[in-house]
MIPATOR-906958 format. One line per 8 residues: number of its first residue (from 1); their letters; for each residue x, z, y of N, C-alpha, C. Coordinates in nm, 3 decimals, decimal comma, padded with zeros to 5 digits. Atoms other than C-alpha are relative to their C-alpha. Example, Ala and Ser with C-alpha at 12.3 -4.5 7.8 and 13.67 -1.06 7.14 Angstrom:
! residues 2
1 = AS = 00,089:00,000:-00,119:01,230:00,780:-00,450:00,090:00,000:00,120  -00,082:-00,006:-00,119:01,367:00,714:-00,106:-00,077:00,073:00,109
! end
This chain:
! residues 91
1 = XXXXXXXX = 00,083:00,000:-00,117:00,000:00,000:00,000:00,089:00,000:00,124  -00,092:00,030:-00,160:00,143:-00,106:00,352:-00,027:00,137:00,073  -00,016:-00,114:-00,073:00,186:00,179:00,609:-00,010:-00,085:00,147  -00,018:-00,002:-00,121:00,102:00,113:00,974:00,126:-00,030:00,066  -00,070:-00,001:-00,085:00,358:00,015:01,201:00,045:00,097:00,103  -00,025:-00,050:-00,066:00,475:00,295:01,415:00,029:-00,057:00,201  -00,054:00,041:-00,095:00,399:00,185:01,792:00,039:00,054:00,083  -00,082:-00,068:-00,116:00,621:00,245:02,100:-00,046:00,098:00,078
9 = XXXXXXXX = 00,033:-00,034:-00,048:00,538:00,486:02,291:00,003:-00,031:00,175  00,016:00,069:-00,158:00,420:00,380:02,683:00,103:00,129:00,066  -00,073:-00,089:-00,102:00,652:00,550:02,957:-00,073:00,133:00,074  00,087:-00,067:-00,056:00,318:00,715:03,129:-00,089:00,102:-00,119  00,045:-00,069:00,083:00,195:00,842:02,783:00,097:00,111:-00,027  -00,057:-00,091:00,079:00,299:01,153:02,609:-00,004:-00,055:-00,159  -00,013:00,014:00,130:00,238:00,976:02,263:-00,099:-00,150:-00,014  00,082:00,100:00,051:00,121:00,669:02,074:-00,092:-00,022:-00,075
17 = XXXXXXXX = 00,063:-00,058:00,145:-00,023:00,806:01,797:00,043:00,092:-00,070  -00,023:-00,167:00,076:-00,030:01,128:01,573:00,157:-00,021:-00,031  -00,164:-00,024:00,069:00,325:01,044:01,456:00,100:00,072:00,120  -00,106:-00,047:-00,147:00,482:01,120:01,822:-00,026:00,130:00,034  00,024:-00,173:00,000:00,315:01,470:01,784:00,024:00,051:-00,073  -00,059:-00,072:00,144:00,406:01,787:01,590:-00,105:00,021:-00,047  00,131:00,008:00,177:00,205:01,867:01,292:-00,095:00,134:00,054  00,098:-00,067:00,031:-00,146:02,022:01,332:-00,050:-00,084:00,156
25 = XXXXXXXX = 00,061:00,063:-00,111:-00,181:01,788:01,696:-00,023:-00,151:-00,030  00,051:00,132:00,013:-00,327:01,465:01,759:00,032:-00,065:00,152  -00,009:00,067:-00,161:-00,261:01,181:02,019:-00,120:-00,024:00,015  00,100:00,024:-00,041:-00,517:01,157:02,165:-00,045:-00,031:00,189  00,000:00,041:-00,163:-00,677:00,981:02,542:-00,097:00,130:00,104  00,046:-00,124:-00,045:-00,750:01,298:02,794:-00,085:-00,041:00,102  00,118:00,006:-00,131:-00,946:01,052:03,072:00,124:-00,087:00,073  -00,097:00,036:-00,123:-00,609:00,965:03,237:00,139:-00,075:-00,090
33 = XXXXXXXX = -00,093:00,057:00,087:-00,333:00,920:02,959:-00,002:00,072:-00,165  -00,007:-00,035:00,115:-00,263:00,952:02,587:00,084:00,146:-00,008  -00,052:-00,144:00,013:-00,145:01,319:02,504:-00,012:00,098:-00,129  00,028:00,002:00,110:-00,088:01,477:02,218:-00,060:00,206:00,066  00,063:-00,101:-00,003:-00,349:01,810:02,179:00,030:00,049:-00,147  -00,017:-00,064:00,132:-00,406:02,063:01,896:-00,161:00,000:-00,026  00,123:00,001:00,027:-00,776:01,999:01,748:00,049:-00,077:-00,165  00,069:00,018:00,134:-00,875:02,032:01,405:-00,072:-00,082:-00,069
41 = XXXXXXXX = 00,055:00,121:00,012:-01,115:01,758:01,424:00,044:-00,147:00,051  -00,056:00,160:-00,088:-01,119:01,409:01,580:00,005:00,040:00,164  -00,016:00,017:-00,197:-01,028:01,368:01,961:-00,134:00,069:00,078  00,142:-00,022:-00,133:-01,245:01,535:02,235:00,012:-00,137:00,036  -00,002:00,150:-00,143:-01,426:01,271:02,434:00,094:00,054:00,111  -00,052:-00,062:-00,097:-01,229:01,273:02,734:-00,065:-00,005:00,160  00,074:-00,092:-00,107:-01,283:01,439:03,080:-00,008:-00,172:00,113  -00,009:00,083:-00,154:-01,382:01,107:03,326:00,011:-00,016:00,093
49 = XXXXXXXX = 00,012:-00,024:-00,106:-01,458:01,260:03,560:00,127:00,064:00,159  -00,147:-00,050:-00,024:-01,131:01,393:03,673:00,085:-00,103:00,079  -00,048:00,142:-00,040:-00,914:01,151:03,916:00,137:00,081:-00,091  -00,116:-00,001:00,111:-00,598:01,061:03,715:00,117:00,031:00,145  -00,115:-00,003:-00,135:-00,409:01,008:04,082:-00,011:00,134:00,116  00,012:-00,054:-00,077:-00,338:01,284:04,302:-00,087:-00,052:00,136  00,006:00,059:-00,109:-00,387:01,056:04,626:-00,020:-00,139:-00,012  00,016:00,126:-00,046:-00,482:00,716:04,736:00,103:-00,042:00,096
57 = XXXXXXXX = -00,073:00,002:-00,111:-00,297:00,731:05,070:00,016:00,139:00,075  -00,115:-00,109:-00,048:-00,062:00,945:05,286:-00,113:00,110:00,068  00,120:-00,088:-00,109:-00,428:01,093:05,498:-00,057:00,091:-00,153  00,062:-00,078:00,093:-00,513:01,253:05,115:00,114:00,111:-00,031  -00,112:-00,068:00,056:-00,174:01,437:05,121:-00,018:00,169:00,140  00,015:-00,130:-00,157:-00,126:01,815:05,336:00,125:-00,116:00,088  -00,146:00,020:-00,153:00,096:01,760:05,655:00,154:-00,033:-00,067  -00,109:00,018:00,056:00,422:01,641:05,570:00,026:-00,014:-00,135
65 = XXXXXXXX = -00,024:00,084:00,160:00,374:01,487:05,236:-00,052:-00,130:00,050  00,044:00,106:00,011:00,333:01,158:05,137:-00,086:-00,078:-00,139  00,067:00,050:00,130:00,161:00,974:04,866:00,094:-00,097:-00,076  -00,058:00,089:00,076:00,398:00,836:04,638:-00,025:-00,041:-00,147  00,006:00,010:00,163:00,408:00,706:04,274:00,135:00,028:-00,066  -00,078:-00,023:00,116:00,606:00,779:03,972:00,044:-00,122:-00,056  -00,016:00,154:00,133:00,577:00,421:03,809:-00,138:00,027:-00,079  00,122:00,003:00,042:00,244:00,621:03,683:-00,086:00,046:00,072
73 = XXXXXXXX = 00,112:-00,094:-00,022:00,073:00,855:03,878:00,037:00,025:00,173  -00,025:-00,067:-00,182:00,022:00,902:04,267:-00,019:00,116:00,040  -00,029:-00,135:00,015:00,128:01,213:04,352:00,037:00,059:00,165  -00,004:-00,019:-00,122:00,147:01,380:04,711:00,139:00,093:-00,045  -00,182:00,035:00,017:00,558:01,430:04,754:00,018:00,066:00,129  -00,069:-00,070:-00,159:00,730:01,670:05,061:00,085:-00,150:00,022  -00,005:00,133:-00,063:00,803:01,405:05,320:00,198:00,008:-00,056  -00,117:00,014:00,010:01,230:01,293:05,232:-00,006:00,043:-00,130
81 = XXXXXXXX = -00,051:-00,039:00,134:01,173:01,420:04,846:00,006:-00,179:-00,070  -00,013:00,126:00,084:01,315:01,078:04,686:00,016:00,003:-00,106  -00,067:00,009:00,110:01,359:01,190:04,315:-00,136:-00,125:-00,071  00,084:00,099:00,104:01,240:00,850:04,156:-00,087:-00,058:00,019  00,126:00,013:-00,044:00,960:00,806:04,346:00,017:-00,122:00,121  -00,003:00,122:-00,146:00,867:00,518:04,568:-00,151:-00,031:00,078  00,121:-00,002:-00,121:00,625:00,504:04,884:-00,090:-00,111:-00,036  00,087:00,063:-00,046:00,311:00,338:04,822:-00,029:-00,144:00,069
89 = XXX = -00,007:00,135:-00,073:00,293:-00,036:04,951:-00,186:00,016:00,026  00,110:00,045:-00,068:-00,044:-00,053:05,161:-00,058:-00,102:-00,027  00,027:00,137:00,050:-00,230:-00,346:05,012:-00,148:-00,016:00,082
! end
């Protein structure tokens, strides 16, 4: 009997599937990204309602932050913190 392919795991996920978790968790999708939990059964539905992004733009951030991204997730950032992060392009 063939065995599944083991796929990659995405940069923004925590996991691809149960194999990228330790034993008694599951990957599973939380609303925002794959993550591996600890449930006994199958996957909670996940939470929709929830925004996945901190911010839209720099007016959703306090005073002296900005709204930057990760590569996944927009995240309100103290204004000059550059670890990795890059400003938002206005579209």
């Amino acid at each position: 009997m063939k065995s599944c392919p083991v796929l990659p795991k995405h940069p923004c996920n925590d996991c691809a599937s149960d194999y990228h978790c330790k034993e008694g968790y599951k990957c599973c999708f939380d609303g925002c990204k794959r993550t591996c939990m600890r449930t006994p059964g199958p996957c909670p539905r996940p939470h929709m309602g929830r925004p996945c992004h901190e911010c839209e733009t720099d007016r959703d951030c306090k005073r002296y932050e900005q709204c930057k991204s990760d590569g996944c997730w927009r995240k309100c950032v103290k204004q000059g913190n550059t670890d990795e992060l890059r400003v938002l392009e206005a579209s």
